[in-house]
N, C-alpha and C positions, 0 to 999 in steps of 0.2 A: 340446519345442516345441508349440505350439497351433496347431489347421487353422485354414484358412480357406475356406470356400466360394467356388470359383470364379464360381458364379453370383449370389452374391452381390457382386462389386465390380462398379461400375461406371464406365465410359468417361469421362475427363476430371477426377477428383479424382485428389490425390496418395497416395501409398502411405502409409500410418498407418506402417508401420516398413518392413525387409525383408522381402524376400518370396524364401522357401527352395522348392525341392524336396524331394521325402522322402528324396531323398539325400545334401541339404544344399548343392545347386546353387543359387548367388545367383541369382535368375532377374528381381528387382524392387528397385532398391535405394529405401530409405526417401527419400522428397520427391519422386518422380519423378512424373511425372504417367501416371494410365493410360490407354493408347490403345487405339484398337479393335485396332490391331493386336499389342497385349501379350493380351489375352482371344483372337484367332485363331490367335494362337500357341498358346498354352497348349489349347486346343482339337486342333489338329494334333498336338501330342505324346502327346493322351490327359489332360493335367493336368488334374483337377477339383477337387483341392485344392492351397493353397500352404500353407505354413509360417514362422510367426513367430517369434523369439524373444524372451521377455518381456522391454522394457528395465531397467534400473537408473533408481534419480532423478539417480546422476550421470551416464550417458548419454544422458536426456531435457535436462536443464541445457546438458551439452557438445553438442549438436545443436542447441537452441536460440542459443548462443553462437557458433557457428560457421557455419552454416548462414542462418539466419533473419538481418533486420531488420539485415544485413550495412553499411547506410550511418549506420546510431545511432553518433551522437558516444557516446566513453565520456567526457563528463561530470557534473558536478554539475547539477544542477537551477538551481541559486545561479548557476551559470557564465553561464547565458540572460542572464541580470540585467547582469552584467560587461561593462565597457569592451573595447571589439576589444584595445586598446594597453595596457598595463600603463602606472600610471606609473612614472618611473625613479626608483630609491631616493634618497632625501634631496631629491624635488625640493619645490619649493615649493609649500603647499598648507595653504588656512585648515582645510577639512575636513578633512584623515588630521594637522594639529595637536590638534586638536581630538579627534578620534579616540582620539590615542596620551597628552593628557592624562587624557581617560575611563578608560582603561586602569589609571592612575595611580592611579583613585579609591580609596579606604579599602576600601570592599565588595568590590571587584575583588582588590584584595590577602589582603584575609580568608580570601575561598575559596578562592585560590590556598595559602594557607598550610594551611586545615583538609583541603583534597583529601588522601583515605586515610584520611581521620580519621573518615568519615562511612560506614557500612556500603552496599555497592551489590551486594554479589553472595544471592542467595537463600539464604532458611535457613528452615528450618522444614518443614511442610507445605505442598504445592505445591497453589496454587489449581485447577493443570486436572487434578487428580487429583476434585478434586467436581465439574469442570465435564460438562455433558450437552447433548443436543440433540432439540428435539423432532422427530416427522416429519410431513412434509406434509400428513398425515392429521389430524392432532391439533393445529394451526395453525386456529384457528377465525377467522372474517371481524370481529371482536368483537377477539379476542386481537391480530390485526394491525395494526388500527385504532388501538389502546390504543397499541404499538411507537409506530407513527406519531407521535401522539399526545405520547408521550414525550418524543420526539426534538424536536418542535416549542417543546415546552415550556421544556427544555432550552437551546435556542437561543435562545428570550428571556432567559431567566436570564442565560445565556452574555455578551451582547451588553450587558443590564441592570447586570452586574459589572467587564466588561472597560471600558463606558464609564464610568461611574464612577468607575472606576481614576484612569485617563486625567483626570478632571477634577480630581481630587484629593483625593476622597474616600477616607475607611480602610473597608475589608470586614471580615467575620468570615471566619477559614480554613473554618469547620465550613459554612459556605455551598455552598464551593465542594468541600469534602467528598462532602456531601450528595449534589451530583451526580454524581460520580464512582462512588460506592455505588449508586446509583440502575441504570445501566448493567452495575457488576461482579453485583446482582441478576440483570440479565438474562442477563447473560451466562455464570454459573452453570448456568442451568436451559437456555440456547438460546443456545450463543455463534454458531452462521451466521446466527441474524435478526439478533447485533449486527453482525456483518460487511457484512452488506446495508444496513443502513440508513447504513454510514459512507459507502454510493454516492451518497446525496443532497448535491447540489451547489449553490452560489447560483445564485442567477435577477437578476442585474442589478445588487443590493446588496451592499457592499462585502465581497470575497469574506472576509476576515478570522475571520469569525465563526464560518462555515462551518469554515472553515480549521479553527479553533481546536476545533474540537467532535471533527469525524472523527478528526486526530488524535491526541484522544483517545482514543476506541474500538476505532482501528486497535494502538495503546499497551496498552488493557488485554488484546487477543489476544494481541502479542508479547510482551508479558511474563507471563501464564500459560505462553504454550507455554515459555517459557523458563526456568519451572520457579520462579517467585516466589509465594508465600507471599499470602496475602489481602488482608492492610495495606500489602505492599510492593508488589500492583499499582492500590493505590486512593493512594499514594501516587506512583507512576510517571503514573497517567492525571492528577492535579491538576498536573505537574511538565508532563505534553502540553498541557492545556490551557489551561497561562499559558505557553507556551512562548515566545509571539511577544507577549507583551503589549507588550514596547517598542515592537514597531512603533507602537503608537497615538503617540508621541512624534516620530514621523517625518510628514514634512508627507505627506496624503493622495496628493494631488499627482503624488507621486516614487514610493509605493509602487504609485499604478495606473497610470504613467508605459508608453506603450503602445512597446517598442522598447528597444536598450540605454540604459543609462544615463552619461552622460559619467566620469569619473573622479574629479571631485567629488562627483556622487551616489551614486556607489560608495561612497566612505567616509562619508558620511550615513548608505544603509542601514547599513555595516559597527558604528554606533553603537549598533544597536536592542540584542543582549542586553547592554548594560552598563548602557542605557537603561532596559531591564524588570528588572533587579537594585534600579533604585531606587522603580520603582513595587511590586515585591512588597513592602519595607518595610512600605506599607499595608496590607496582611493581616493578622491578628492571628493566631495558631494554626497557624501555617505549618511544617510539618515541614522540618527543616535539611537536607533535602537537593534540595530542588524547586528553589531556585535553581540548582541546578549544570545544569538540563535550561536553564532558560532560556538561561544563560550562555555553555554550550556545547556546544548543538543543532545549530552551523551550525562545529563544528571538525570535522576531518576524520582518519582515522587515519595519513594520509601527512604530516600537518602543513598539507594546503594550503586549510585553514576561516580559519574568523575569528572573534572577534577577535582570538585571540593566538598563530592557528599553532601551536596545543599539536600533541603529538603523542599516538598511543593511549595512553600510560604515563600520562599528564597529563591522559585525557578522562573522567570518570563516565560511568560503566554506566550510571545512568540516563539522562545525557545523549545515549550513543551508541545506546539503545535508540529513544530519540525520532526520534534523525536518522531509521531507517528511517521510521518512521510520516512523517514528515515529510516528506521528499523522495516518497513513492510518494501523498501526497495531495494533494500540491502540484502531481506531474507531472499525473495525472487529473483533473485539476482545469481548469477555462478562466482565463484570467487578459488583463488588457489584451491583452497584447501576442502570445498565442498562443490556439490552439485546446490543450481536452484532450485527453492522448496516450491511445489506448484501453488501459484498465487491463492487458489479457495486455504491452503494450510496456512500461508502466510497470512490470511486473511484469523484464522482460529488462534494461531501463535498471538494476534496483536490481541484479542480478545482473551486471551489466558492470561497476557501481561499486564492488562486493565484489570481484572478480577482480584489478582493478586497485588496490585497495590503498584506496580511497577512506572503507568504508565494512563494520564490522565483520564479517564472515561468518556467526559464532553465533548472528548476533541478523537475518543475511538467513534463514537455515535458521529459527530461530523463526515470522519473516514465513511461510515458506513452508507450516508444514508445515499452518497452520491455514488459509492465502488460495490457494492451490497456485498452479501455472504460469498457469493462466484461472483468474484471483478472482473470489471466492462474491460473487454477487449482479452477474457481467458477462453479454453475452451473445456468444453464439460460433453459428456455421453449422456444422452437422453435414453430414456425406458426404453424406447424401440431400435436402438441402435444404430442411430444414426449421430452424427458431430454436428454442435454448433457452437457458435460463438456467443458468448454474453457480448450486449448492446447498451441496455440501460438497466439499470438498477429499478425495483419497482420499491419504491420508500414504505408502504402499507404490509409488503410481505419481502421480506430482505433475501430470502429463500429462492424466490419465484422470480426470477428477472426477466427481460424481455430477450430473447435470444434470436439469432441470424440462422438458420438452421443449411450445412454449407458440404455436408453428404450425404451419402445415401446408406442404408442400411449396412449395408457392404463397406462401406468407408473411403467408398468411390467419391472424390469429390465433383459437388453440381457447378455447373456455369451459371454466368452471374442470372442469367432469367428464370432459373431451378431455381435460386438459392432464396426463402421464406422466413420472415418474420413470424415468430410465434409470443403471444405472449403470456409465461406458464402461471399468472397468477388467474389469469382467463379460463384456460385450455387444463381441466385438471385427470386429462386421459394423459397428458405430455408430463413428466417429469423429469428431473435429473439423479442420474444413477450414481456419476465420477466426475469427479475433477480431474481432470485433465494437464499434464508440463504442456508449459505454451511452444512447445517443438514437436509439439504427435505428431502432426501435419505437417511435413515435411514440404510441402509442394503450397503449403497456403502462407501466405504475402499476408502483412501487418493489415492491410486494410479491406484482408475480403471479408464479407458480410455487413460493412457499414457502407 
C-alpha cells in the first residue's frame, strides 16, 4: 500500500480512494467527503499517515458505474431523438412504408449478401506500434498554430465534399483520402494533439460538419488502439467521416428539430444510412468496405439500431468501431435540442451502453485506453482548487491521467511558464474532484496546456 500524508488532505473534498490504517483499519471509505472532524480524529489517535490501495481499471470503471452519475438514463444517444410512444407494429404509416421499401433497395441487399466477405478484423502490422507523442516542451506556438490550422482547413474541405455530395455532384475517393492521411500523419508522430483537437465544437453552423470531422479522429484513435494496420485505419476514418452523409438528404428542419421528434420523423431520420448508401455511389475509388460504417453506424449489438435491427453477428467492425466515435461526439456535442454532456459523463454514458449490451466492449476498452476516464483535452478541478487540463491518458490507472495544470487556486489563469505538468497516477496528494463543460474557461484557447 501507499502513504499518504495526513497533513496533506484537506477538509471538504472526497477521499480519492480508501483510506487504511497501517493495520489495515478502513478508517475513510473512497467518495466520502473529508471533514474536520475525520483530520481531529486521526490527530487524537496519533495517525499521521493513511494508506491506499492501488485500484485496478476495473475497479475505477465499477466505482464509476455504481457510485457516480447514478440518475444517467442507460440509453442510446439516438433514443433523445425518439418518440415517448413507439408505434405499434403494422400500424399505418407513409414514412416507416417508405422506410421498409428503402430497405428493399438493390444496394441495401448487396451488402447484406457481401457482409463476411469483406475483411474487418486487423492484420498486419499495427499502426500504434509507430505511433508517439510529443511533450509539452517540445509543442512549439508555430507547431500548434499549424494543428489548428489543419483542422480548419480540413473542415472546409469537409463541408466543400459533403455539400457537393448532397447536390449531386461525383467526388474523387483519393480526395477524401488525402484527408484522412493528413490526420493519421499526425497522429503517428502526436496522437493527444489529435485527440484535443477533436474537442472543437460548432459555433451556431449546422453542427454536421463538425460532427463529421471529429468523428473521424476520434476513429483513427480507436482503431489504432485496437491494433489496425495503417490502411485499415485511414480506411476506417473515411468510412467516420461519410458516416452521416445521408443525413444531408433529410430536410434540415427535422435534423435541428429542437425536442423529440413525432413518430413520423422518427422513421425519416431512420432513412439517412440507406440514404448515404446512395450518395457514396458518387465517389469514385471508394474502398468496399466504408459503406458498411455508413449503413450500420446507428445498429446496435442488442439488435435495438436501425435500419434493420441487425444484431452483433450481422454488424461490421468497422461499423461497430464507428458507433463509439459516434455516440461520445455526438453526446459532447450541443445540439438544438440539448446542451453538451461534459465529456468524463460522455465518457460513463459510453460505458453504461457497453454493460448493458448496447455497444461493443472491445472497441469501448480501445476508446479508453487512449481518451481514459477524464478525455485528453477536458478539463477537471483538482483537490486544491486549481484547473487543469487532461494531456494523456495513463493506460495502467484510467482514473489518474496526466494533466497541464493551467490555474491557480483562485481560478486565475497561469501563463504559459506557470502552467505544469502533473502526473496524478505519480502525485497521490493531487487528485481530481470534478469534471469540468469544456467552456468553464472562458479565456482558455483549444491548445493551452499541450
Amino acid at each position: 500500500m501507499k502513504s499518504v500524508s495526513v497533513s496533506s488532505i484537506i477538509a471538504g473534498i472526497s477521499a480519492p480512494a480508501d483510506y487504511y490504517s497501517e493495520k489495515g483499519e478502513l478508517l475513510v471509505s473512497r467518495g466520502v467527503i473529508i471533514s474536520q472532524n475525520h483530520l481531529d480524529t486521526f490527530q487524537r489517535r496519533n495517525i499521521f499517515e493513511v494508506f491506499i490501495r492501488p485500484s485496478t481499471e476495473e475497479e475505477e470503471i465499477s466505482h464509476l458505474l455504481t457510485k457516480e452519475f447514478k440518475t444517467l438514463e442507460d440509453v442510446d444517444i439516438d433514443e433523445h431523438l425518439a418518440p415517448q410512444k413507439r408505434p405499434v407494429k403494422n400500424q399505418k404509416s407513409l414514412a416507416r412504408e417508405s422506410l421498409l421499401n428503402l430497405l428493399q433497395s438493390e444496394r441495401a441487399q448487396q451488402l447484406d449478401k457481401q457482409l463476411g466477405k469483406t475483411p474487418d478484423r486487423p492484420v498486419g502490422p499495427a499502426l500504434k506500434n509507430k505511433a508517439t507523442q510529443l511533450s509539452v516542451q517540445d509543442r512549439t506556438e508555430d507547431y500548434k498554430t499549424g494543428i489548428t490550422s489543419s483542422y480548419d482547413l480540413a473542415l472546409k474541405e469537409v463541408k466543400d465534399i459533403l455539400d457537393s455530395l448532397a447536390a449531386g455532384a461525383n467526388t474523387d475517393g483519393g480526395v477524401i483520402k488525402s484527408i484522412v492521411e493528413r490526420f493519421e500523419r499526425i497522429f503517428i508522430t502526436d496522437r493527444n494533439i489529435l485527440l484535443n483537437i477533436s474537442g472543437i465544437k460548432h459555433t451556431g453552423e449546422d453542427y454536421i460538419y463538425h460532427h463529421s470531422l471529429n468523428v473521424c479522429l476520434l476513429a483513427i484513435n480507436i482503431a489504432a488502439s485496437s491494433g489496425y494496420n495503417e490502411h485499415q485505419v485511414v480506411e476506417i476514418g473515411m468510412g467516420a467521416l461519410l458516416h452521416d452523409i445521408g443525413m444531408f438528404l433529410i430536410p434540415k428542419e427535422l435534423r435541428m428539430k429542437q425536442g423529440r421528434l413525432t413518430e413520423e420523423e422518427w422513421f425519416e431520420i431512420q432513412k439517412h444510412p440507406i440514404l448515404g448508401l446512395h450518395l457514396l455511389e458518387r465517389i469514385s475509388r471508394l474502398p468496399e468496405a466504408i459503406p458498411y460504417v455508413a449503413y450500420q453506424v446507428h445498429e446496435r449489438e442488442n439488435s435495438k439500431g436501425y435500419p434493420k435491427q441487425r444484431n452483433s453477428l450481422l454488424i461490421h467492425r468497422f461499423a461497430k468501431l464507428a458507433q463509439i466515435a459516434d455516440i461520445y461526439e455526438a453526446m459532447t456535442s450541443p445540439r438544438s435540442y440539448r446542451k453538451a454532456y461534459i465529456p468524463h459523463e460522455g465518457v460513463v454514458r459510453i460505458l453504461k451502453m457497453s454493460k448493458t449490451g448496447l455497444i461493443p466492449g472491445e472497441f469501448v476498452k480501445a476508446f479508453l485506453e487512449y481518451v481514459s476516464l477524464y478525455p485528453v483535452g477536458s478539463l477537471v478541478e483538482l483537490n486544491d482548487k486549481r484547473i487543469a487540463k487532461v494531456i494523456q491518458a495513463n493506460r495502467e490507472s484510467l482514473g489518474k491521467p496526466v494533466v497541464s495544470i493551467i490555474t491557480d487556486a483562485t481560478g486565475k489563469i497561469l501563463t504559459k511558464t506557470h502552467i505544469l505538468q502533473e502526473d496524478l497516477s505519480k502525485n497521490r496528494d493531487v487528485h481530481i474532484v470534478k469534471a469540468l463543460p469544456s467552456d468553464f474557461l472562458k479565456d482558455a484557447n483549444i491548445m493551452m496546456g499541450f
